[in-house]
N, C-alpha and C positions, 0 to 999 in steps of 0.2 A: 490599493491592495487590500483594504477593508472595507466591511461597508458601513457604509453612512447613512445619516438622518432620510426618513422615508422620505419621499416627495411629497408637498405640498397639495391638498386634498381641490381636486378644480375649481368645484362647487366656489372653497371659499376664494378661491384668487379670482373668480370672474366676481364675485360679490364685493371684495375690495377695490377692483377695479372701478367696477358698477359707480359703486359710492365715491370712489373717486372723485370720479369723469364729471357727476353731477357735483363735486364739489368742485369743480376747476381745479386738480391736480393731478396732472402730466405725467409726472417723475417717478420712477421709480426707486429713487432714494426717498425721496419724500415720504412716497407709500410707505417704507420699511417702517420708517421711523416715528410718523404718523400711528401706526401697529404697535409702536411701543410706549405712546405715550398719550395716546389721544383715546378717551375710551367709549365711542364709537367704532371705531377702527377696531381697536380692544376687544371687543364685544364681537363684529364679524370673526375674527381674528379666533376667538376661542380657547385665547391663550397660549395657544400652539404660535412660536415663536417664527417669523417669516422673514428673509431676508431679499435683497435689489434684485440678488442676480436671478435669483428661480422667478420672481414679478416678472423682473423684465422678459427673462424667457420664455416665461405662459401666453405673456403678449404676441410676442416675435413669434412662436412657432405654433400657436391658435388664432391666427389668423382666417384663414377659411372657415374655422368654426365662426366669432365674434363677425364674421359678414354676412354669413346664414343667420345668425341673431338679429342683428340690423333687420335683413329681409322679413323675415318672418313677428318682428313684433309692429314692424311699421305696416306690415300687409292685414294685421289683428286690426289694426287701429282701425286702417280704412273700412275692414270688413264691417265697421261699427258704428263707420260714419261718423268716426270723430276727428277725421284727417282728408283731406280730395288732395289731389292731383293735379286738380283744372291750373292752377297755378303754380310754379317752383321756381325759384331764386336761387341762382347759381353767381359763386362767387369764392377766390379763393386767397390765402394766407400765407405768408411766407412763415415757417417754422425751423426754427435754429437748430441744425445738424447738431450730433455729439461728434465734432470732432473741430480741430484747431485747423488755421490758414498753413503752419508749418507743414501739415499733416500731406499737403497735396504736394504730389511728386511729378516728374514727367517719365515718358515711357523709357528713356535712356538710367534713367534715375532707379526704376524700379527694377529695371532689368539686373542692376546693379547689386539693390537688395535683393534678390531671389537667389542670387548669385551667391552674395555671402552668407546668406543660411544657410544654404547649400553645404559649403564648406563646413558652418559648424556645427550640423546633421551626421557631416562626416567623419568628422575630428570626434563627436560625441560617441559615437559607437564604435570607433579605433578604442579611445580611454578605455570604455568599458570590458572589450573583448581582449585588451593587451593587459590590463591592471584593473581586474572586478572590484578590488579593496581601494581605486583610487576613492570611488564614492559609493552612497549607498545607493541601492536600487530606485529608493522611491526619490534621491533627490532628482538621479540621473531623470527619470522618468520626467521631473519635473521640467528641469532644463531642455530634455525632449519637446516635450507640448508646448513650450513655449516659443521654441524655436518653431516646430512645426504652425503656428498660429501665426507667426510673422509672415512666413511662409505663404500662406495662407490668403493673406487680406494682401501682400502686396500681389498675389496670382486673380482674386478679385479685383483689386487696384487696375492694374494693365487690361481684365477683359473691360469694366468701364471705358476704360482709356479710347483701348479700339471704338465699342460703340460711339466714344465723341469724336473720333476723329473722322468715322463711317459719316456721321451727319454733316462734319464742319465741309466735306468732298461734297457732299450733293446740296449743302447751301452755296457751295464754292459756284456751282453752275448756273446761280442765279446771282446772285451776290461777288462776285470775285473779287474788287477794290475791299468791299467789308470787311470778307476774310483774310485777305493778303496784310491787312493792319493787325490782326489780333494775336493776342502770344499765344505759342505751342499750349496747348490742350493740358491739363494735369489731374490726378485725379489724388484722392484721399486715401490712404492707408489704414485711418482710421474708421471710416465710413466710405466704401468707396462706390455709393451711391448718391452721396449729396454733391453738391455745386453748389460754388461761389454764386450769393445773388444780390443783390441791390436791397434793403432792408429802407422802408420807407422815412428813416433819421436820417439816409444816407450814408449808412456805413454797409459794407459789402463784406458776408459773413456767411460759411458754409454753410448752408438749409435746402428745404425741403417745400415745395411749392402745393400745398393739400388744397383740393377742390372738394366745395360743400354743397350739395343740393341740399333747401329746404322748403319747405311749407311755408309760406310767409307769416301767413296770417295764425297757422298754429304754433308754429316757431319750432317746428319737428324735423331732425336730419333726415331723408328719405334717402341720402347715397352719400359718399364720401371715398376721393379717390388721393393717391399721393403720388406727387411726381416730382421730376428733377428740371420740368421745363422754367425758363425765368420769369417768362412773361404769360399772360391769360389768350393769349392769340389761339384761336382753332382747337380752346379746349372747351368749350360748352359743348358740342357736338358729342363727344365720347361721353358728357356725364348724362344726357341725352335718351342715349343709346343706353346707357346701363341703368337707368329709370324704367326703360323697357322691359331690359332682360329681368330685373326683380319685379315685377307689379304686372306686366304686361299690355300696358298702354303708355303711352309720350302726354307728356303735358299738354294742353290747349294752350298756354301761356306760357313763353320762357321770359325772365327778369334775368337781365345780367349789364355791365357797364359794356362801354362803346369799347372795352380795350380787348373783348372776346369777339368783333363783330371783324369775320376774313369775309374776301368777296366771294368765297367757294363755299361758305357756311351760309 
């Protein structure tokens, strides 16, 4: 109901970013705190004091911008001849989702949750319009948004869900004995775009499967994609295809392991 600290100026959040990325760090807690005590950071930073969440959301919602950036300084490079194409190495990382193994629910499960927000959606705006002086405006409000966020992510939760169960039917038609072993599908309420994956210690932990084209010999990203699939099977072809669409030629050479090599690729 009032207003708050301006936003955060782009320039310097892609610039902290920037320097991030090249310093190997991820996080955007890190980044925050990094901003407070590290005085390079300090310096980008300008003093103006910057916190997780607005970081994290410059990332999350400038997306399309920072993939136009990718393209266009890696297309400078080549225009200069200091980067070819003739070559690219595709290869990709499992990345650990922000969210817990608790966190994944089945569709019976969340239908459950949607359910009981629902209820305290309802029960919050009875309070308010029978007894305005039970609470004040902005906490209600408070209790609002938060409800409505649970809301929310388990209504994302359940369309993930569908999408996995869409696939697990049409691997069913090739694979039936496979599928008829594996438990009911779940998805995360905390991220409910990550999947449970096989992490090469052997422990199996919510993440994120990121595919990396690069230059080998200049050791430059030229594409970089994220997915939820587990394994490398039948994904070179799309990164492929998207070396195309930004640059406008396909490699003369692709480098990747045996475990991307399908017989239809």
């Amino acid at each position: 109901g009032e207003a708050g600290r301006p936003a955060g100026d782009p320039a310097v959040m892609l610039s902290l970013w920037l320097y991030a990325t090249v310093e190997g760090v991820g996080s955007a807690r890190e980044l925050a705190r990094l901003a407070e005590s590290d005085a390079a950071y300090r310096w980008l930073a300008g003093g103006v004091p910057v916190n997780y969440h607005g970081l994290a959301d410059f990332r999350v919602e400038s997306v399309e911008i920072l993939d136009r950036l990718l393209t266009q300084s890696v297309t400078a490079l080549i225009a200069e001849g200091l980067i070819s194409l003739a070559e690219v190495a595709v290869d990709g990382t499992k990345i650990r989702a922000s969210a817990s193994r608790k966190s994944f629910r089945t569709g019976e499960k969340l239908l459950r949750i949607e359910a009981a927000v629902s209820e305290r959606l309802a029960a919050l705006k009875q309070e308010l319009s029978s007894d305005p002086g039970a609470s004040s405006r902005r906490q209600q409000a408070a209790r609002e948004r938060a409800a409505r966020d649970v809301q929310e992510r388990a209504a994302r939760a359940r369309a993930a869900l569908e999408r996995l169960e869409a696939e697990r039917k049409a691997r069913a038609k090739r694979h039936a004995k496979d599928e008829a072993r594996k438990k009911e599908p779940k998805a995360s309420t905390s991220d409910p775009e990550a999947r449970c994956m096989r992490f090469p210690d052997g422990a199996v932990r919510p993440a994120y499967n990121a595919q990396i084209a690069a230059a080998p010999k200049e050791g430059v990203i030229v594409s970089i994609s994220v997915t939820d699939r587990r394994n490398d099977a039948g994904l070179a072809r799309p990164m492929v295809d998207d070396v195309a669409r930004r640059y406008g030629k396909t490699p003369d050479k692709l480098l990747v392991d045996t475990s991307y090599a399908t017989g239809e690729d």
